[in-house]
Steps between C-alpha positions, in 0.01 A plus 500: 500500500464152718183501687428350895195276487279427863625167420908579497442709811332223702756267428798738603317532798452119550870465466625820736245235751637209444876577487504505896348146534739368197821628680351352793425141322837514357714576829274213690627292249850591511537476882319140518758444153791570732393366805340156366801253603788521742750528289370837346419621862873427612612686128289815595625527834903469385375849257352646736855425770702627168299834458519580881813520583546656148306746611658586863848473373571673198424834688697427770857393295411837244519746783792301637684544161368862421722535862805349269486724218527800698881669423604429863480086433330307764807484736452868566092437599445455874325226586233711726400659139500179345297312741253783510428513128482111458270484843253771321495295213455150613212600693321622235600231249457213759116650563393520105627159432318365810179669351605386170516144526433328846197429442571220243850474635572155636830509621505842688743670264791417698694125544500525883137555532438229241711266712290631867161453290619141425537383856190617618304364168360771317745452210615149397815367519533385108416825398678673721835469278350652211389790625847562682657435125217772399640761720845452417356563140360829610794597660720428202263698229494813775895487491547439136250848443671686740860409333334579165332887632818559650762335186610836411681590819605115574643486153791730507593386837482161418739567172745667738501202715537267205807703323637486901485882556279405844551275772277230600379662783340763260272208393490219717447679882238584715592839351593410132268495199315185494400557904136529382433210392769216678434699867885418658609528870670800510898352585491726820202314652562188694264216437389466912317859465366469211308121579414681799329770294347361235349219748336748725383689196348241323292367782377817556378492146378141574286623806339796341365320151369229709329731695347664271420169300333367824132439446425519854698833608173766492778805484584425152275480209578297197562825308747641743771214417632675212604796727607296718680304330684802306563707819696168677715459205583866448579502869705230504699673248475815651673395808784290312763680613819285395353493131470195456190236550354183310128557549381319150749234360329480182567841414851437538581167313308641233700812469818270520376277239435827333845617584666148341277537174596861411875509639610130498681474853316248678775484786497885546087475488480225713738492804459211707449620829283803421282267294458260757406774718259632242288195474530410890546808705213623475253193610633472856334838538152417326483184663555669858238703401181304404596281820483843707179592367302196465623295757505818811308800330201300287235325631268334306224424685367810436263590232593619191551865423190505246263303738598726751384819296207305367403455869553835564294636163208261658518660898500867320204374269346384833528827697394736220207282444421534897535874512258491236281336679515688776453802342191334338350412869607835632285692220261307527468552895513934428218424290294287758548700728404850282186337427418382859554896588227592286265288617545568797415877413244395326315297784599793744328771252190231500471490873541913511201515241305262707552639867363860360200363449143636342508847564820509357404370218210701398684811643770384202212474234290845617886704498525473126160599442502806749852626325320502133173684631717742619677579198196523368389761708782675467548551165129574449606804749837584337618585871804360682443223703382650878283418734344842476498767234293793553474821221375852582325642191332811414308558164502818368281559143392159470221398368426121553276359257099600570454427880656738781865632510726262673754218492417177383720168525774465128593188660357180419456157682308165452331537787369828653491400860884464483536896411250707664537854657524717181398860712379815318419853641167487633409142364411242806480152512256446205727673252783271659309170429410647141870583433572100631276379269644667194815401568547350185419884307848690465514857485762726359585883629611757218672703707460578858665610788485340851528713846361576789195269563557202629361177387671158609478113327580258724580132409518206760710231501425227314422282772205739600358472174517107476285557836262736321608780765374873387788770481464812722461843425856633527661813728444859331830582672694243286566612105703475247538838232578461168462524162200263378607271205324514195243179422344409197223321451577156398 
């Protein structure tokens, strides 16, 4: 059983680490490998022209021959249907080869732009040839792989044609076998409509890719060109109504050199005049349309479509950083002016306190002090707080300690001039003053009953006391009859 040591684990993790930064390392020296002279700069840009149009060609001539193998022939397929289903596909196959390779591509993936590119500078004129062989190379590998998907139908019909069972129009027509890859006039076309066409066509094509190439046209960004690019070719075959249209002519010599190298009838693959008009007929158009565009439409004075959007990513860097600001000052004003309010209250409460004066102030000190003596007195009486409470009792059977039979005070207070008036039957003034000064001495009833007699307590306000004032006998009219509650001595 094979053990993992700390030390086996650290380096596995060392490598998963490093493996990033050794891929990197190795492609850094691979591109600068490639790249280091001219020569090898000029050899990876002819690839790169082979693989595009590889790429944006072979779909193309596959759905035009899956057309072909249908029962009906391609004589019986309108050429409506047909222009729709090649359309659909160029577009898409024009936009992934764009994505695929133009940005190492040198020679714009097709020999008309390579020549345009060449007059204004951006591709040399000594290299210029190479890459035009390169797409010619493309085109003839795209034909030669369609022919070799599609050998099983082309096979049998070719046999027939051989052991002269089929015309030659079965074969060599706009209509015949081998019209996907040598792209005839169709013989009922005239060759005034069909310059016409293609020329107008092609500098439409022209127009829009240098658009959309433009470095100074802010509607298109750089990653919109291979739409745009797609969508103007599919058009252009879209709209091809008399079938026929020369819009790449190194698609088509390489599908005729294609054509020579698998059947061996140079003179049926290359007619003259439709192979002059394959190489020629379609510059006219492309050359009508860079003029149109960057001649009338272009103007190159202004800035360039990625200074422009810099300049705009600085002006909305500017504003955000100003409404930040502002929102800064502005909450910082709300809380000036918050604390500016309460000072303000603050000085206004000062001046309040200070125009009372004096009085008020020792009228604010004494209240607190004359609300707690009262509670005091209160609870000492366990009455409800009035200004006057008076109590009819009568005291039947009771005996009150040794001295004569009466009432005396059960309530107690700190100070006996604040409860006075304490009345029994019979007892005057002197009995009153005794009961005052035993306030403090709490007496409890066993049982009794009160009625009839009347004796009242009396309480002043607590602002007579604080001026020593002497409570007043009460009314004998005025009393209160009830039960007596039972006090204990405490």
């Amino acid at each position: 059983m094979s053990t993992v040591t700390l030390d086996h684990v650290d380096h596995l993790i060392d490598d998963d680490v490093d493996r990033p930064l050794r891929y990197e390392i190795f492609r850094a020296k691979w591109d600068s490998l490639k790249t280091a002279t001219h020569l090898r700069r000029v050899f990876l840009g002819c690839l790169v022209e082979i693989v595009g149009v590889f790429i944006y060609t072979t779909p193309v001539l596959c759905a035009v021959y899956g057309l072909m193998s249908s029962p009906s022939g391609l004589d019986q397929i309108k050429t409506p249907f047909l222009n729709i289903v090649t359309s659909l596909t160029c577009t898409l196959s024009v936009c992934l080869a764009v994505v695929v390779c133009m940005s190492s591509s040198r020679g714009y993936l097709h020999p008309s732009f390579t020549l345009m590119t060449s007059f204004t500078g951006l591709c040399s004129w000594y290299e210029a040839p190479f890459y035009i062989v390169s797409q010619i190379i493309g085109g003839f590998l795209s034909t030669t792989v369609v022919v070799g998907i599609y050998w099983d139908t082309i096979r049998p019909i070719w046999k027939a044609y051989k052991m002269g069972l089929l015309p030659e129009d079965k074969i060599w027509s706009s209509t015949g076998l081998l019209a996907g890859i040598i792209n005839v006039k169709p013989h009922s076309r005239t060759w005034g409509p069909v310059f016409l066409n293609q020329t107008v066509e092609c500098a439409m094509i022209a127009m829009v890719v240098s658009a959309a190439l433009d470095s100074t046209n802010v509607f298109v960004a750089p990653t919109m060109v291979p739409l745009m690019s797609g969508a103007i070719f599919g058009l252009a075959l879209l709209a091809n109504e008399p079938g026929y249209i020369v819009d790449n002519f190194a698609i088509w010599i390489g599908g005729r050199t294609t054509c020579t190298f698998i059947f061996g009838r140079a003179d049926l693959c290359f007619p003259k005049v439709d192979t002059l008009n394959v190489i020629f007929g379609g510059l006219p158009g492309y050359a009508l349309g860079f003029l149109c565009y960057w001649l009338l439409l272009a103007d190159i004075r202004r800035p360039s479509a990625s200074t422009v959007m810099q300049q705009a990513e600085l002006e909305a860097e500017a504003v955000a950083e100003t409404a930040q600001r502002i929102h800064a000052d502005t909450k910082a004003l709300k809380a000036e002016k918050r604390a500016m309010a309460k000072l303000h209250e603050q000085q206004r409460r000062l001046q309040q306190l200070q125009n009372r004066g004096p009085q008020n102030e020792i009228r604010m000190s004494y209240e607190p002090r004359q609300h707690q003596e009262e509670q005091q007195i209160r609870q000492r009486l366990a009455c409800p707080p009035l200004e006057h409470v008076q109590v009819a009792h009568e005291v039947q059977g009771m005996r009150m300690g040794e001295g004569p039979t009466g009432v005396r005070s059960a309530f107690r207070s700190s100070s006996p001039e604040r409860l006075r008036s304490v009345r029994g039957h019979g007892n005057d003034d002197k009995e009153d003053d005794e009961v005052g000064a035993e306030g403090d001495d709490v007496f409890g009833f066993d049982q009794g009953r009160v009625s009839a007699s009347v004796y009242s307590i009396q309480t002043t306000p607590s602002s007579h006391l604080e001026r020593g004032m002497t409570p007043t006998r009460a009314s004998q009219n005025e009393s209160v009859v009830g039960p007596l509650p039972n006090f204990k001595r405490q």
